[in-house]
N, CA, C and O of each residue as an XYZ file, in Angstrom:
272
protein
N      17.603   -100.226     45.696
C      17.996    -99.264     44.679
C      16.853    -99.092     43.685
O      16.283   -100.075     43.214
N      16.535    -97.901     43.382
C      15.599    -97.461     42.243
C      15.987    -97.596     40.843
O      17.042    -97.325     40.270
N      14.769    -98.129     40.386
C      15.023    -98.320     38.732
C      16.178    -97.553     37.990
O      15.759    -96.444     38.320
N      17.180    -97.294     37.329
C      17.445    -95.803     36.856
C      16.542    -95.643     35.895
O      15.857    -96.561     35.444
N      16.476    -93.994     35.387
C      15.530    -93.266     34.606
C      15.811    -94.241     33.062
O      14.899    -94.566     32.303
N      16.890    -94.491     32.912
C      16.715    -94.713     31.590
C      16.345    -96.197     31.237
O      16.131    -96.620     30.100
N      16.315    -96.769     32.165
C      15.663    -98.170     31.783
C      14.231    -97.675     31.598
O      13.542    -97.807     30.586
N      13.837    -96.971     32.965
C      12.440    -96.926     33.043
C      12.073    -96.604     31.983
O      11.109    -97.333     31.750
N      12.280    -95.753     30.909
C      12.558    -94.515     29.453
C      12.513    -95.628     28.777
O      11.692    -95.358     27.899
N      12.798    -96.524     28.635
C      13.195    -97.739     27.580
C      11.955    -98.382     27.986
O      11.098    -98.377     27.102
N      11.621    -98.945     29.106
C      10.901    -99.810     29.056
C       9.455    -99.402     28.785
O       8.621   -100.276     28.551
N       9.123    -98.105     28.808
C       7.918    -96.815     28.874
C       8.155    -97.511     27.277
O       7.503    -98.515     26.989
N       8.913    -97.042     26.488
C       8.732    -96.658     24.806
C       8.393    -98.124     24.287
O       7.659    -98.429     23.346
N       9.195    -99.048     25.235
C       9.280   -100.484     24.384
C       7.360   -101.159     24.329
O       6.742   -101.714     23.420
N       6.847   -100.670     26.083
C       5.239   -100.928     26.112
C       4.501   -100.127     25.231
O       3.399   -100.628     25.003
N       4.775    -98.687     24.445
C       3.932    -98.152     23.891
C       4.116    -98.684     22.761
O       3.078    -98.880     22.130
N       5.275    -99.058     22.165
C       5.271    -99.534     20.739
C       4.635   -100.543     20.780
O       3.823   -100.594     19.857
N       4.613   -101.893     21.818
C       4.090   -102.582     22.124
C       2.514   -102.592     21.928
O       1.903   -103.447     21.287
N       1.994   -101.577     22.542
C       0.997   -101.268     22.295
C       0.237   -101.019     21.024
O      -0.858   -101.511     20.751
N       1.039   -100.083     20.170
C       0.718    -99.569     19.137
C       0.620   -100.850     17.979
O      -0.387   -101.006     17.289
N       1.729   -101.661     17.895
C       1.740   -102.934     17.157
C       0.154   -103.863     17.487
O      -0.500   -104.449     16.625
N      -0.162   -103.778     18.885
C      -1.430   -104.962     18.748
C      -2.761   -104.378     19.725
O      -3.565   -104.717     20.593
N      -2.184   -102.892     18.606
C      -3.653   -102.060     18.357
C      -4.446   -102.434     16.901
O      -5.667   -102.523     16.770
N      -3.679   -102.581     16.105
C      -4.596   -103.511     14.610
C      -4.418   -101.710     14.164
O      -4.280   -101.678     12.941
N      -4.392   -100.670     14.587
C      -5.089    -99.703     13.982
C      -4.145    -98.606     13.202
O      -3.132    -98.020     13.585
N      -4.643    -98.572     12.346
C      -4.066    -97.748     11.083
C      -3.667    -96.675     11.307
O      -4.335    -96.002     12.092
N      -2.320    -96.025     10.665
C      -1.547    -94.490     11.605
C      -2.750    -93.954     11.455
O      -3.348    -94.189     12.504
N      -3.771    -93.073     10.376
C      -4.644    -92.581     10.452
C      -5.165    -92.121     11.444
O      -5.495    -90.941     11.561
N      -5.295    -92.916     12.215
C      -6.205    -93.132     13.915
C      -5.165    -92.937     15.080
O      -5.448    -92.338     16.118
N      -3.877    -93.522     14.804
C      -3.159    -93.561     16.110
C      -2.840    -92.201     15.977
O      -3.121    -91.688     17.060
N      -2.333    -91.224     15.096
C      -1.873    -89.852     15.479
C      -2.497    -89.567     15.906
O      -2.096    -89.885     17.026
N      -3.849    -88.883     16.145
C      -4.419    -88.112     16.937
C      -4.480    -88.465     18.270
O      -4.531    -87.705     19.237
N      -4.471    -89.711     18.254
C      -4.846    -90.243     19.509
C      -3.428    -90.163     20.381
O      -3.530    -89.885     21.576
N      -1.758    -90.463     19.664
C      -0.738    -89.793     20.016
C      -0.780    -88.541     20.643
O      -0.643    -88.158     21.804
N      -1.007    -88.004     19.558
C      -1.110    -86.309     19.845
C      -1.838    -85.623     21.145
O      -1.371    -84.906     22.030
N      -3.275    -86.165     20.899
C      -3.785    -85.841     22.288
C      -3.145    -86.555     23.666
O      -3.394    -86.195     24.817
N      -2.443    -87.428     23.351
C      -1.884    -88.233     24.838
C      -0.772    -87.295     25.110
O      -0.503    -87.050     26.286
N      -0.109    -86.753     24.175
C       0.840    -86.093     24.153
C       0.530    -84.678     24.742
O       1.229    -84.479     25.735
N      -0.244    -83.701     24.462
C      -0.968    -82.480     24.536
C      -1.236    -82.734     26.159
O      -0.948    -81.787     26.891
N      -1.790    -83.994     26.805
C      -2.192    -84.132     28.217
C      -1.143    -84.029     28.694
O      -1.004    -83.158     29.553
N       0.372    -85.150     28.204
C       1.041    -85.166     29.463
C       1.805    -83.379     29.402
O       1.964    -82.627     30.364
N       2.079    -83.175     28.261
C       2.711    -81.676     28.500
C       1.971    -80.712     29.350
O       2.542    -79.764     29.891
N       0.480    -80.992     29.489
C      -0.638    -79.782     30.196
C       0.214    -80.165     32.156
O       0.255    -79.362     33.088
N       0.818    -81.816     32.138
C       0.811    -82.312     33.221
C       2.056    -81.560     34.094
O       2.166    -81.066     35.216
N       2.916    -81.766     32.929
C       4.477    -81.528     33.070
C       4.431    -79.881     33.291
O       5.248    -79.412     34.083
N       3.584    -79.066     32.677
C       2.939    -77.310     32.783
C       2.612    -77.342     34.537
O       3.142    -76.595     35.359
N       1.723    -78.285     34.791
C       1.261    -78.133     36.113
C       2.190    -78.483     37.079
O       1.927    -78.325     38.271
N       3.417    -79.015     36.644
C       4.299    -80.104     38.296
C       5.316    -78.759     37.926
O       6.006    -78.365     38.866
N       5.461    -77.955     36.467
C       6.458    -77.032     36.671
C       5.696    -75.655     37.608
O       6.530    -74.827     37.975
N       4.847    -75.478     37.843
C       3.964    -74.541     38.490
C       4.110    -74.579     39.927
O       4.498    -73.767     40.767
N       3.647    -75.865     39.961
C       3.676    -76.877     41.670
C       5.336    -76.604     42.143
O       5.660    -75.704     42.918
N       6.186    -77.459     41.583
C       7.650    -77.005     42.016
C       8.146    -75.269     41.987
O       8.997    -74.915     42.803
N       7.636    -74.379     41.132
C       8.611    -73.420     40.695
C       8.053    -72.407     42.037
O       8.694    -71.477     42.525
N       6.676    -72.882     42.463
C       5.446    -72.018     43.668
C       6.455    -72.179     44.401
O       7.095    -71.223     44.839
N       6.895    -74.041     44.767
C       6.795    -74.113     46.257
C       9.167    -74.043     46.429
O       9.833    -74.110     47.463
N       9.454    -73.959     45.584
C      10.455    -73.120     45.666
C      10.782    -71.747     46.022
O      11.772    -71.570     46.731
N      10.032    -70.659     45.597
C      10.007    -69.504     46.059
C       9.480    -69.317     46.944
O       9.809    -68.293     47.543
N       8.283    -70.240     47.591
C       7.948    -70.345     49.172
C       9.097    -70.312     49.784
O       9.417    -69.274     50.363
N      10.114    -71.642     49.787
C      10.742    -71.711     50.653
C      12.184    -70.789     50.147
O      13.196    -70.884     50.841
N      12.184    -70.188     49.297
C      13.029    -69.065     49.168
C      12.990    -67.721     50.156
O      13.878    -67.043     50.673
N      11.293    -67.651     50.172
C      11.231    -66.273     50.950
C      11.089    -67.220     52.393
O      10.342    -66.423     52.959
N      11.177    -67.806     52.926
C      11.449    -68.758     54.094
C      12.814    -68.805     54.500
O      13.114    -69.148     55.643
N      13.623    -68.498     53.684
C      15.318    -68.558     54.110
C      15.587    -70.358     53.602
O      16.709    -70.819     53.394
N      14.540    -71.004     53.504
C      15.230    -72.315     53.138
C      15.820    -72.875     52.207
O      16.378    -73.972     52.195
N      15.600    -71.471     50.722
C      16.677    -72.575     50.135
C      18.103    -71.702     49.722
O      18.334    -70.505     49.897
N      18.906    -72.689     49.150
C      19.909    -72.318     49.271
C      20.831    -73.083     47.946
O      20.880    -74.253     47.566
N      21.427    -71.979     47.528
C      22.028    -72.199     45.637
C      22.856    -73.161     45.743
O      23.462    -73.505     46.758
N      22.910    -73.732     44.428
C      24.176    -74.866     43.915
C      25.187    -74.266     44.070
O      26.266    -74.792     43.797
């Protein structure tokens, strides 16, 4: 059986805080550096919605898919 999402979600936030605590480094510094981590994964989440939304209407005009 696979992790469920929301542990994984928990355990993701619990390592970054983790992180952030025994970084030594002052908010000053961590926002940006947030921000840009943040700015990447959304560019990421832009690209897998591109990748899925393509290869859906592929297989739309294929006859393969088929509605909820």
């Amino acid at each position: 059986m696979q992790k469920p999402a929301t542990l994984l979600q928990r355990e993701f936030k619990d390592k970054i805080v983790e992180a952030i605590n025994c970084s030594n480094l002052p908010a000053f510094v961590l926002v940006p550096i947030l921000e840009q981590a943040l700015a990447e994964v959304k560019e990421i989440e832009e690209q897998q919605y591109r990748r899925d939304k393509a290869a859906y209407e592929e297989g739309e005009e294929d006859g393969q898919v088929t509605e909820a």
